[in-house]
C-alpha positions as CSV (number, residue, x, y, z in Angstrom):
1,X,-23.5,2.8,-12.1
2,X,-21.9,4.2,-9.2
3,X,-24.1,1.9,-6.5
4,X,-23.6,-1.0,-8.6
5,X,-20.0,-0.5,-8.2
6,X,-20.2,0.2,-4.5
7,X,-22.1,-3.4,-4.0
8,X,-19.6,-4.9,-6.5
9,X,-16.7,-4.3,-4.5
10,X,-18.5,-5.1,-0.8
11,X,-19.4,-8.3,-2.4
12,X,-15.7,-9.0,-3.6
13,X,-14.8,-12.5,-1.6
14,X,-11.6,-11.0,-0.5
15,X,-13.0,-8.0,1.3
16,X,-15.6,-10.5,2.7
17,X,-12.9,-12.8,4.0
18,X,-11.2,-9.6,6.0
19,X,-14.6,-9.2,7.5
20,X,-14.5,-12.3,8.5
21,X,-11.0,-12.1,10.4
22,X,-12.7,-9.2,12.5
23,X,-15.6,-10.8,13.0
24,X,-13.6,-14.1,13.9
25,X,-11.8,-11.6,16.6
26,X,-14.9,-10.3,18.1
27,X,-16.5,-13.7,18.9
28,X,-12.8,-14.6,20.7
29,X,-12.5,-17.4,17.9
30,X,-9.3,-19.4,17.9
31,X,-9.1,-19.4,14.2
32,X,-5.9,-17.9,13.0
33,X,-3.4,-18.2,10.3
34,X,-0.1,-19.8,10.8
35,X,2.6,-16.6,10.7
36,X,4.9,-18.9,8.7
37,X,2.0,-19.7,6.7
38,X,1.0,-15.7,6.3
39,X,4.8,-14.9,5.9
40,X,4.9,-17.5,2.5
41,X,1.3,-16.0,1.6
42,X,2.8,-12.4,2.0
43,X,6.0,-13.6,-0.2
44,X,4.1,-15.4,-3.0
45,X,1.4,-11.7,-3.7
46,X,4.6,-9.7,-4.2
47,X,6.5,-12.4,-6.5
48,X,3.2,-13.1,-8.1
49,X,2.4,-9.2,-9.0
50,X,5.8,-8.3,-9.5
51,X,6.6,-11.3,-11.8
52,X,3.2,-10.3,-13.9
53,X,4.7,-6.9,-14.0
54,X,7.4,-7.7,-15.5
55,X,6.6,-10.0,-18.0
56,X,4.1,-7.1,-19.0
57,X,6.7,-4.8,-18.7
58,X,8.8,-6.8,-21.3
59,X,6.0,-6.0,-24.2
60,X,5.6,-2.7,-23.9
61,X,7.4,0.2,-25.3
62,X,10.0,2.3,-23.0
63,X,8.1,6.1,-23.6
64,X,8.0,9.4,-22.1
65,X,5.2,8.9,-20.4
66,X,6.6,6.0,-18.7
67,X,9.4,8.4,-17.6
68,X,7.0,10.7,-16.6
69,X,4.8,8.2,-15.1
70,X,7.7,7.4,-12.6
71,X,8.9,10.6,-11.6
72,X,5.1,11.1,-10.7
73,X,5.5,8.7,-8.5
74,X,8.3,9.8,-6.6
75,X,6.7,13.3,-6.3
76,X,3.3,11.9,-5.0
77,X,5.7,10.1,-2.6
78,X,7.7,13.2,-1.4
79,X,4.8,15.4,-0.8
80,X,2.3,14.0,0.8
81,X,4.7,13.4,4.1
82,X,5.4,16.6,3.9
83,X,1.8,18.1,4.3
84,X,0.6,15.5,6.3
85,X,3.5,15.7,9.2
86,X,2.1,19.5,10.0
87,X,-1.2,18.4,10.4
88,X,-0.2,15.2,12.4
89,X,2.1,17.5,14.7
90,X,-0.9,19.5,15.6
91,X,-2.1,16.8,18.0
92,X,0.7,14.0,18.7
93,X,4.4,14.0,19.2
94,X,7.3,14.6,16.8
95,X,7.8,10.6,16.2
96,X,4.2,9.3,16.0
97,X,3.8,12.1,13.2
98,X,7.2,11.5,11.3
99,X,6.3,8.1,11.7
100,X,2.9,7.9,10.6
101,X,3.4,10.7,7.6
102,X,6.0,8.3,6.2
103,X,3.3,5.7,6.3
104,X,0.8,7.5,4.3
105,X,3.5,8.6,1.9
106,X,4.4,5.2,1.1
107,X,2.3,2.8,-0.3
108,X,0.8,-0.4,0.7
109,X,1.7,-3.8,-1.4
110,X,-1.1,-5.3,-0.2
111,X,-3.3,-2.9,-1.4
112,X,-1.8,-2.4,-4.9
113,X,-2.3,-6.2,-4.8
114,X,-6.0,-5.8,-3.8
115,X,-6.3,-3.2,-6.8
116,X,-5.2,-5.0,-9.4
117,X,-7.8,-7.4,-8.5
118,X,-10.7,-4.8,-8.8
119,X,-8.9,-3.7,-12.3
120,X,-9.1,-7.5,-13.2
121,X,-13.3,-7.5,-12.3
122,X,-13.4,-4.5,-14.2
123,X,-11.9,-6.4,-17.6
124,X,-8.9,-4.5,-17.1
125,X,-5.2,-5.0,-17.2
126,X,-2.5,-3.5,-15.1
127,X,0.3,-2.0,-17.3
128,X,3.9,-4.0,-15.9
129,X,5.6,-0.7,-15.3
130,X,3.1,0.3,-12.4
131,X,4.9,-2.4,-10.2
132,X,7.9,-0.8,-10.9
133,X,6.2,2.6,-9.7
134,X,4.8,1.0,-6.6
135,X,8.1,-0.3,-5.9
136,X,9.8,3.1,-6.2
137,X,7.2,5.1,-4.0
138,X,8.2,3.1,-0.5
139,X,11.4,4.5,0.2
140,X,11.5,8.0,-0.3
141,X,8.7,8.4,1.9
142,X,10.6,6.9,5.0
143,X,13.4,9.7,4.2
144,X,11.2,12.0,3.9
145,X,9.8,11.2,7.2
146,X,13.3,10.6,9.5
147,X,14.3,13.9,7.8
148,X,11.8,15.6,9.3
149,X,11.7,14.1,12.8
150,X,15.8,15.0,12.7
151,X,14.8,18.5,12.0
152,X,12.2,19.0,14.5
153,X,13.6,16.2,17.4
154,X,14.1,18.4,20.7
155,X,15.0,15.1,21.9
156,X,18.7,14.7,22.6
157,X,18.3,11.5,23.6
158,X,16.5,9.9,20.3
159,X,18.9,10.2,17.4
160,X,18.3,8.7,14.5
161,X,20.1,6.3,12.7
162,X,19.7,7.5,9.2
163,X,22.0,5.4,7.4
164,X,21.0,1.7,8.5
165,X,17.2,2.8,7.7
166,X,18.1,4.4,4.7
167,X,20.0,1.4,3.7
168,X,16.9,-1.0,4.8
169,X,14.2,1.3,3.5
170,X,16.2,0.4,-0.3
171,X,16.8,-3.2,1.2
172,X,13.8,-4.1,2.9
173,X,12.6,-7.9,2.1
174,X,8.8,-6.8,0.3
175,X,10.6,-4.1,-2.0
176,X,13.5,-6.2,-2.9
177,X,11.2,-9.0,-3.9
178,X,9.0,-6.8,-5.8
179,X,12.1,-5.3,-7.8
180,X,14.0,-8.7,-8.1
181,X,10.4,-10.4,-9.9
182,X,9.6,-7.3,-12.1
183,X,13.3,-7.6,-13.5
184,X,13.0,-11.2,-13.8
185,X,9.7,-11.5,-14.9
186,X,11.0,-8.7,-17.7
187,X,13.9,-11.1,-19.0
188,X,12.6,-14.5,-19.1
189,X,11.6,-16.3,-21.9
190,X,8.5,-16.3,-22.3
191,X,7.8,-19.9,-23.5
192,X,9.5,-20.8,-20.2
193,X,7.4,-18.4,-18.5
194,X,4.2,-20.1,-19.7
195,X,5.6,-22.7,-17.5
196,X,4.5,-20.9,-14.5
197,X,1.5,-18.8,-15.5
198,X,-1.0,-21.8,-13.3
199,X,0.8,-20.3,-10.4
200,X,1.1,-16.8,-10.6
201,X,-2.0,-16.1,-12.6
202,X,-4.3,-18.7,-11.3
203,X,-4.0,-19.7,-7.2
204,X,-3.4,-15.8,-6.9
205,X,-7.0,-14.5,-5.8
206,X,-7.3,-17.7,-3.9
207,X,-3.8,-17.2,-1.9
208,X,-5.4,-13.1,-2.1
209,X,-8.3,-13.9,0.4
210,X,-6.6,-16.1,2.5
211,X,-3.9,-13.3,3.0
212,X,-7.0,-10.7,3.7
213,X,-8.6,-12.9,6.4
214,X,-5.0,-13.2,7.9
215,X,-5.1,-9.2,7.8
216,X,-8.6,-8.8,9.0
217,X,-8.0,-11.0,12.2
218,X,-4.9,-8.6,12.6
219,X,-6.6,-5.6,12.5
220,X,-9.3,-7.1,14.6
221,X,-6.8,-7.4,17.7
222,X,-5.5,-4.3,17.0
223,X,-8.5,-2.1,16.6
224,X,-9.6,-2.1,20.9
225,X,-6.1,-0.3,22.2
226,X,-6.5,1.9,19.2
227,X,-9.5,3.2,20.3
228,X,-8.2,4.7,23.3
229,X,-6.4,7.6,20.9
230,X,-9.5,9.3,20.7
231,X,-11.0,10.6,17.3
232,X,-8.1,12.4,15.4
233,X,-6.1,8.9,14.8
234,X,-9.3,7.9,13.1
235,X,-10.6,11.2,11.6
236,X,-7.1,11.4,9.7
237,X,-7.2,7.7,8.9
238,X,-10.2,7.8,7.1
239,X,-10.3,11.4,5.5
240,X,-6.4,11.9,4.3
241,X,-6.6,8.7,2.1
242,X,-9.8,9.4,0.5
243,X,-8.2,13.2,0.0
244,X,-4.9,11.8,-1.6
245,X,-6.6,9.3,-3.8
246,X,-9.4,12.0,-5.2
247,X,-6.5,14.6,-6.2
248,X,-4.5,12.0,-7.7
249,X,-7.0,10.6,-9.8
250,X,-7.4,14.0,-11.1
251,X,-4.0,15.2,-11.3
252,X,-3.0,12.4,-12.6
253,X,-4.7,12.7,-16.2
254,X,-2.0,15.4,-16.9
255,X,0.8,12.1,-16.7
256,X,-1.3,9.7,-18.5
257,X,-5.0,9.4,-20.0
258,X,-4.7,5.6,-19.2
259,X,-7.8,4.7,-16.8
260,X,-6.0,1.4,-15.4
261,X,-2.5,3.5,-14.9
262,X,-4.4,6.8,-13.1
263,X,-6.6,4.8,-10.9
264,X,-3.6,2.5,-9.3
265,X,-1.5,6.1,-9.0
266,X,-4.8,6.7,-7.2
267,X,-5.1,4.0,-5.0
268,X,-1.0,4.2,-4.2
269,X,-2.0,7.6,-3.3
270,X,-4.4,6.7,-0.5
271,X,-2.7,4.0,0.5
272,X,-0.5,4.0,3.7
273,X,2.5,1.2,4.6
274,X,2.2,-1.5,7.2
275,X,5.1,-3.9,6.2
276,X,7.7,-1.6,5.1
277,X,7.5,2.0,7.4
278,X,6.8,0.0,10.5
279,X,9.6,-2.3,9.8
280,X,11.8,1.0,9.1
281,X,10.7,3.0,12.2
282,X,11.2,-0.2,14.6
283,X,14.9,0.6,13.9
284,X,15.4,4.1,13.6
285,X,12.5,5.5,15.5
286,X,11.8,3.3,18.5
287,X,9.6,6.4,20.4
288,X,7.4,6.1,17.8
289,X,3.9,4.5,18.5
290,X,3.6,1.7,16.4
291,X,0.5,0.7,18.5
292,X,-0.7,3.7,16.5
293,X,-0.2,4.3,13.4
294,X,-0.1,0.4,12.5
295,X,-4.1,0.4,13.3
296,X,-4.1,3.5,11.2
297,X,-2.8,1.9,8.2
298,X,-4.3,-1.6,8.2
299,X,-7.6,-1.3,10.2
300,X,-8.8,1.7,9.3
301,X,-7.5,3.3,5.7
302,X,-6.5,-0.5,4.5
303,X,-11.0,-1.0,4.5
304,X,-11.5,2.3,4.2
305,X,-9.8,1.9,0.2
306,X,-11.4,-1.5,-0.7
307,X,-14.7,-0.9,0.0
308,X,-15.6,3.2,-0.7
309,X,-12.4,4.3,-2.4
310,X,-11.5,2.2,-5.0
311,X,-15.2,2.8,-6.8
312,X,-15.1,6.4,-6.1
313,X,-11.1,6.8,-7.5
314,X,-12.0,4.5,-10.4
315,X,-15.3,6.6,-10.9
316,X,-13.2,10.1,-10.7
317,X,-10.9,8.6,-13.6
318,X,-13.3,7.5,-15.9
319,X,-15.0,10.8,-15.9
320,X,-12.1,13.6,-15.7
């Protein structure tokens, strides 16, 4: 069962097309995706997931758990920037580890996106009010994060402005549109809806591997200056997610007994931010390596998730 799973998920098309963008990287290839093209590709996962969402959303039952379930969230997405900036600061600067602790603490879209397709494979269904957890784990990380550099900055010279990013980590284009097609997706008519399912339901794993091979060639470009970091960049990158996403799935079952709702709190977990942390530190953190802990997120924990650590996350739920 648990190779089976393994094989599954290196087979997925999707994963196959990010190969592909690396590969298409390493043989100097001129194929690329147009960036308005990725931008629209980038815009139509999060209203597709987050209009799904809510239209789920709208037949379900408002319980404790669900309460519960979100305040989960938030907590996963306090403390695992708080542990993981004292390791971080062991070995790099006071900005690269705020900066790259509020990545892992956040969550990754795109790889929410990638695990409701594994769920789908699986002949499961993603519960609408996970999309409104995912959507409320990106920001509190990124406070979490400038909080800590402010407290620990020796650096006169490097002050943070806390209340445009705080303002932009609430405003910030992928969480907005996440929020603003859960809420509609919750209120409209469903008969209208219906109208259109073709879209969100059916182009989406096209549009889905398409957006990875876009990713892959970006990670591909990023991955040789990486490198040059030496081990502990890619030590962390690989063990921390794997960590996070293994306790979660566990700790998770006191929350919820729900497989599909344990293993995405698993997966959010492990996940780390590329769209919205990077955008976030650009502003307020401009010391901050982003040559760094970008590569982190999407070359190396990004693969790291869809091929070993979805089976082993969705293995840990199905058996605890």
């Amino acid at each position: 069962m648990n190779f089976n799973l393994l094989i599954e998920n290196l087979t997925n098309p999707a994963l196959l097309f990010f190969v592909l963008g690396i590969l298409a990287v390493y043989l100097k290839s001129d194929l690329e995706i147009p960036e308005n093209s990725s931008k629209f590709i980038s815009l139509y996962l999060l209203f597709a997931i987050g209009f799904k969402g809510g239209q789920e959303l709208s037949h379900e039952e408002i319980t404790m758990e669900i309460g519960w379930s979100m305040l989960f969230g938030i907590f996963i997405s306090l403390m695992i920037p708080l542990y993981t900036f004292f390791i971080l600061k062991r070995k790099l600067n006071v900005f690269d580890a705020g900066a790259i602790a509020a990545a892992y603490g956040s969550v990754s879209a795109v790889t929410f996106v990638t695990a409701v397709s594994y769920l789908e494979s699986q002949q499961l269904l993603l519960h609408g009010h996970m999309v409104a957890i995912m959507a409320l784990m990106e920001s509190p990380a990124i406070i979490i994060g400038l909080i800590l550099i402010s407290i620990f900055n020796k650096d006169e010279t490097q002050i943070i402005k806390k209340r445009s990013v705080i303002k932009h980590s609430f405003t910030n284009g992928s969480v907005l549109l996440i929020l603003g097609s859960l809420i509609i997706g919750y209120v409209a008519n469903a008969k209208q809806a219906e109208g259109i399912k073709p879209f969100t339901n059916d182009l989406f794993k096209g549009f889905l591997a398409i957006f990875l091979l876009d990713m892959g060639i970006t990670s591909g470009r990023k991955l040789k200056a990486f490198f040059s970091f030496g081990w502990f960049p890619i030590i962390f990158a690989i063990l921390i997610p794997l960590i996070n996403g293994c306790i979660i799935a566990m700790l998770s079952s006191f929350v919820t007994q729900d497989i599909t709702n344990r293993f995405i709190f698993a997966v959010l977990a492990a996940s780390a931010s590329y769209i919205a942390v990077p955008a976030a530190m650009k502003i307020s953190v401009p010391k901050a390596n982003p040559g760094l802990f970008l590569p982190m997120a999407l070359a190396v924990t990004f693969p790291v998730n869809i091929t070993i650590g979805m089976p082993i996350y969705f293995l840990i739920v199905q058996n605890t």
